[in-house]
N, C-alpha and C positions, 0 to 999 in steps of 0.2 A: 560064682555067687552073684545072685543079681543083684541090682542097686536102684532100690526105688523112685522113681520120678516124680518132684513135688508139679503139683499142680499151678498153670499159668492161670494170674487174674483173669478174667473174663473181659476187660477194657483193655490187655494185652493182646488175644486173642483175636478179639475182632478190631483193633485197633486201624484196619485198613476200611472196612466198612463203614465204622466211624466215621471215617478222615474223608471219604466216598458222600456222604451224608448230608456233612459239615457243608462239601462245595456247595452241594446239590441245591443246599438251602438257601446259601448265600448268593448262589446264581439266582433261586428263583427272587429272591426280596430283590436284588439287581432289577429284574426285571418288574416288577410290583412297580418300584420307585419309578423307574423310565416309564412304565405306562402311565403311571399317576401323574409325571410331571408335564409340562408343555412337547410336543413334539420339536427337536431337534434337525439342524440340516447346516452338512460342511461345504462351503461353498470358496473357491479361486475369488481373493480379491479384483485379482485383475480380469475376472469375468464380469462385473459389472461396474456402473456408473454410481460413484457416489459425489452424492450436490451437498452443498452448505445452504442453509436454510437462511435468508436473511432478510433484513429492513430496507427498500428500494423505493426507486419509481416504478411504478406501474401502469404501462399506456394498453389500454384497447383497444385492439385495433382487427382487422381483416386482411389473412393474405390469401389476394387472389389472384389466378391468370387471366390475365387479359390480352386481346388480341388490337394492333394497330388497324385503324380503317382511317378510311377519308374523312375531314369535317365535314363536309357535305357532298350529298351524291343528288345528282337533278336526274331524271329523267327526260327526255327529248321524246316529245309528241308532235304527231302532225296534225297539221291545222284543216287542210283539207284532204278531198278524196280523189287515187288516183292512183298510176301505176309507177313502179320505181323505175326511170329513167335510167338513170346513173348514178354511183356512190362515190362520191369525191372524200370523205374524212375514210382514213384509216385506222381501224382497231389499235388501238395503244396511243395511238398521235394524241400530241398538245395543239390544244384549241384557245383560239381567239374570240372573244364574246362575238357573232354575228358572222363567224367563218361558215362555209358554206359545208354541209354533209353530205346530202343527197338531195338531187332532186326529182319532181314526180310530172307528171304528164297528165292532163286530164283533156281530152277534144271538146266534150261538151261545156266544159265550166270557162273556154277559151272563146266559145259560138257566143255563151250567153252576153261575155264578157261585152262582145264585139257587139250585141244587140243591143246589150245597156249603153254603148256608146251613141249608136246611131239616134236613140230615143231620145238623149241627154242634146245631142244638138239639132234635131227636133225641137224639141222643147223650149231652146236656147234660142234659136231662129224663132217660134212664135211669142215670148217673152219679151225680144224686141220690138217687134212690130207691133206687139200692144202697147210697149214704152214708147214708141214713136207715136203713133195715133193717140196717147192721153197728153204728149208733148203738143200734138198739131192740135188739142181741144184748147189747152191751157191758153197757147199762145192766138188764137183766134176768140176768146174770152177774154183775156188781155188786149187785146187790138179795139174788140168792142168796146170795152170798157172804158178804154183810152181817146176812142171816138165821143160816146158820151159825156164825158167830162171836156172834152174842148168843145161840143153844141153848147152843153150847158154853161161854158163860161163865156161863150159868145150872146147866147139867149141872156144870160146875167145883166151886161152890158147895153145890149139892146132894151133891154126893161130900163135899168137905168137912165137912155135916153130916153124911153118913151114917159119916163114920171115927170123928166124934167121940160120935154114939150106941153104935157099936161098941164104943171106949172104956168109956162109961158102962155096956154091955150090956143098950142096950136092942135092938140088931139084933143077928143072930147073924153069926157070919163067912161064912155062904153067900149074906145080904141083901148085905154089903159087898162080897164080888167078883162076884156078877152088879152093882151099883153100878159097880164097877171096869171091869171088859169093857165094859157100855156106854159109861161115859167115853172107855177108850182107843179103842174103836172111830170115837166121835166124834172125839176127837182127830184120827185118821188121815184120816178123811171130812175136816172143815176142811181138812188138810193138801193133800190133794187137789184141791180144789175150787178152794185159792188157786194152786197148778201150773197148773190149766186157765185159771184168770180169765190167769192169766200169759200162759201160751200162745196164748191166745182175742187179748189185748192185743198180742199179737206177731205175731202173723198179722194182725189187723183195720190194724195200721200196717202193714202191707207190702202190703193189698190195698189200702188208702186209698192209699198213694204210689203203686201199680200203677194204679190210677183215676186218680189226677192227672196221671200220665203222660200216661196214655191224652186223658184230655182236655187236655191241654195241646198235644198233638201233633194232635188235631182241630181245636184251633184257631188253632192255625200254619197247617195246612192250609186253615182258612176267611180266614186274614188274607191269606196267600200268595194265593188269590183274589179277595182284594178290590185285591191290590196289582196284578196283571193290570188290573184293571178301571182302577186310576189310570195303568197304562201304556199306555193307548189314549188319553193326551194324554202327545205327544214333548215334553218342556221343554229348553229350554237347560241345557246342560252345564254353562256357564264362561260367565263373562261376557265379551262381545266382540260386533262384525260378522258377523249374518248374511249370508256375504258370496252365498249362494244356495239356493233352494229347489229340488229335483227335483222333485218330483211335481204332480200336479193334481188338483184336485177329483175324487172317484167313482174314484181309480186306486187297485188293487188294490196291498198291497204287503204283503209278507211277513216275519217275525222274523228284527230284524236286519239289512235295508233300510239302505244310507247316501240318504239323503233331503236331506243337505243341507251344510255346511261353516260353523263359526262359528269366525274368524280373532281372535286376542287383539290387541290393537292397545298395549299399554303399554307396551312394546316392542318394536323391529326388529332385527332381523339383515338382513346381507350375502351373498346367494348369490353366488358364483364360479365357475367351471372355468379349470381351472388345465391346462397341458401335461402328458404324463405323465414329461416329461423330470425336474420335480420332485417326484416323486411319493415319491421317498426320505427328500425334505428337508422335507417338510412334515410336522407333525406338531401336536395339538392343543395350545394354548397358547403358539403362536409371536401374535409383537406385530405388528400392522400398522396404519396410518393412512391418513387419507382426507382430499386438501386441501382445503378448499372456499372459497371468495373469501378466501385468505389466510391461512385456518386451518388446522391439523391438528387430526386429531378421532381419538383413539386407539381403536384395535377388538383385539380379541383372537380365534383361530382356536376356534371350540369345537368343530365339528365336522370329521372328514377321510371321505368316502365311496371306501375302497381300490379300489372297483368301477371298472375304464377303459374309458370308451366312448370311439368313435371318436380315440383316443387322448390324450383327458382326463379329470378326474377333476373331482368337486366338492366342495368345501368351503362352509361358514358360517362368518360373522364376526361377534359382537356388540359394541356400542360400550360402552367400559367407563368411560365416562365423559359427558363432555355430547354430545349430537346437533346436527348442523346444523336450523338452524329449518325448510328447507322439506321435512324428510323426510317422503316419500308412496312408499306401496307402488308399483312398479314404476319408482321413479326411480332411475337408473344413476348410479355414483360411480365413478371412479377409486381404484383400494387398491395401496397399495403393501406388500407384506408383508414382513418383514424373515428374509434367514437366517443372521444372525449380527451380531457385533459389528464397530463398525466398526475398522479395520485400517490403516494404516501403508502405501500402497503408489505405484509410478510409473503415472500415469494420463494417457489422453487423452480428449478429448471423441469421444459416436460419432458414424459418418458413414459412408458409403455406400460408404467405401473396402475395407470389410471383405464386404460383397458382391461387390464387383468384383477382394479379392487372397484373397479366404477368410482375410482375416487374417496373411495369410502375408508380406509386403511392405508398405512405404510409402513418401512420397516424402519425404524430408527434405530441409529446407533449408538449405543454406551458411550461415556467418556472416553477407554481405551481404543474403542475403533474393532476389537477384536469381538466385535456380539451385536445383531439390532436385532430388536423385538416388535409384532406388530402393537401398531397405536391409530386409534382411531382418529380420521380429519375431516374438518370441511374445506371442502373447494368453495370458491366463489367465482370470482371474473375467471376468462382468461383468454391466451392471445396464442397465436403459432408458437410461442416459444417459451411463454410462463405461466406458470397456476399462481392463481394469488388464496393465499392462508387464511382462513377465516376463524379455524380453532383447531385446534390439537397439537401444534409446532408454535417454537419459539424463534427466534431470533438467535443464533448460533448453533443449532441443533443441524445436526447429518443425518443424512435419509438416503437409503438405495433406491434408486429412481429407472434402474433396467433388472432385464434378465428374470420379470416375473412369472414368464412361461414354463420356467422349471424349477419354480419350488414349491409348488404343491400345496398342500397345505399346512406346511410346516408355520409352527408359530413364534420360532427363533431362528434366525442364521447365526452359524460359526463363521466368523469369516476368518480366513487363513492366510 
């Protein structure tokens, strides 16, 4: 006998379809929600840097490399023209101000030398002989002169006794004034004669200084040739580092030749270039330092070159105080230069986040530490080593500050 079978609910029957359905739907809203919400991304704490955001000093400043060089480098020129004899300084040698380098050889500037002499005592020998002959005038004008005045004081005399025979009557008054007319006559002749001696005197001083001139000026001109003659040995300028010789033996070289380079070594400066992003802010007598095993070693800017190549500029720095013991020309120092005083402001540390948001975002972290989300910032200043906050961070807040190369564009981290 058969036994009939009731019939299953229809919610029984497909009750796996259902249940199939149910996931299907709850997966897709799962996914609804995840699209709809922020993108997500799990990231290793210990894969990147997290900073405290805080209230500080903030100095601005520039770190640059620079290289050691000499305070001063001369050049060494020759004076005159001629061939290299011999090179007495050696490349590298320490020089004495007026130590001898090289010297040069010239035949003809040695002929002329010798001809300016010959001329100069020449010249020397007839300069005398017209000082002797205005001496033998002088003193022969003198002598005359000197005759004169004893006629005349003997004629004086003689008149005298002739007035007083007159008186007596033993001469008539015609013997007394021919006596008279010759006196005054002599009178006037003396008068005369000491006008000319005057005259002769004042002229003979004006050709004698006109002579002295003259030979004073020939022998300028023979010393100026003899100085030529001591300029065919180039001496050191300054005392320092020859730090090179140009030339060689038997090379011809010309008035005026740089032949060589002597560096002063008693002290160094700092060569730089600098961006020309600061080339406003820099200005001579700004203060910078240089660390070295733990030290700061203070320098000062002396020079600014406004000149910008390939869009830098160069400056020197000298130290204004003690030097690090291994300073050697072309050793490189880190300089930090400073452009201004320090300031009062919200800082973070830097980090690679500011290549990868332009500065423009960052990820801050929740109170728990375990989530940051992006927030918008502004930069302001900043230095090799901090950004200063100008809005969006506060004073206590945390921010991931590396590792923006790999998270995409995710707009929350989980940190783990």
């Amino acid at each position: 006998m058969d036994i009939k079978l009731e019939k299953k609910p229809w919610y029984i029957r497909y009750r796996y379809y259902l249940a199939g359905g149910v996931l299907f739907d709850a997966l897709l809203i799962y996914v609804i929600i995840l699209s709809a919400g922020p993108s997500k991304l799990r990231i290793e704490g210990d894969n990147v840097q997290i900073a405290d955001v805080r209230n500080d000093k903030f100095m601005e400043y520039v770190d640059v490399e620079g290289l050691v060089q000499p305070i001063l480098t001369i050049k060494v020129n020759t004076r005159e023209t001629g061939s290299v004899a011999r090179i007495v300084g050696e490349e590298g040698s320490m020089m004495h101000k007026g130590d001898t380098i090289l010297v040069l050889e010239n035949p003809e500037l040695l002929r002329a030398i010798d001809d300016q002499r010959d001329e100069w005592e020449k010249q020397r020998n007839s300069y005398r002989e017209q000082e002797i002959t205005m001496e033998q005038k002088s003193l022969s004008l003198q002598q005359q002169a000197l005759q004169t005045d004893y006629d005349l004081s003997r004629l004086r005399k003689s008149f005298a006794l002739d007035q007083e025979e007159y008186k007596m009557g033993i001469k008539s008054k015609a013997q007394l004034e021919v006596a008279q007319d010759e006196y005054i006559y002599k009178v006037k002749n003396a008068e005369l004669q000491r006008r000319s001696l005057q005259q002769d005197s004042a002229v003979t001083i004006i050709r004698r200084d006109m002579l002295k001139n003259d030979r004073d000026r020939e022998q300028k001109k023979y010393e100026r040739a003899l100085e030529r003659r001591n300029d065919l040995v180039v001496r050191a300028p300054i005392s320092g580092q020859l730090s090179f010789v140009g030339v060689t033996p038997g090379q011809q070289v010309g008035a005026g030749n740089s032949i060589g380079e002597i560096k002063v070594l008693d002290q160094y400066k700092i060569h730089a270039s600098l961006s020309e992003y600061y080339i406003d802010r820099i200005t001579s007598g700004l203060p910078a330092t240089v660390l070295y095993q733990g030290t700061r070693y203070p320098l000062r800017i002396t020079k600014v070159v406004p000149e910008v190549k390939e869009r830098t500029f160069d400056i020197d720095l000298v130290f204004t105080g003690t030097m690090p013991d291994n300073v050697r020309i072309g050793k490189s120092f880190r300089v930090q230069i400073e452009l201004g005083q320090p300031e009062e402001a919200i800082i973070i540390p830097r980090g690679n986040f500011y290549q990868a948001t332009g500065g423009q975002w960052i990820y801050k972290l929740n109170a728990s530490g375990d989530k940051a989300v992006r927030v918008p910032i502004t930069i302001g200043r900043q230095n090799p080593q901090q950004y200063e906050i100008t809005s969006g961070l506060q004073p206590g807040d945390r921010v991931v500050t590396t590792g923006y190369d790999n998270f995409g564009t995710a707009e929350e981290l989980v940190i783990k």
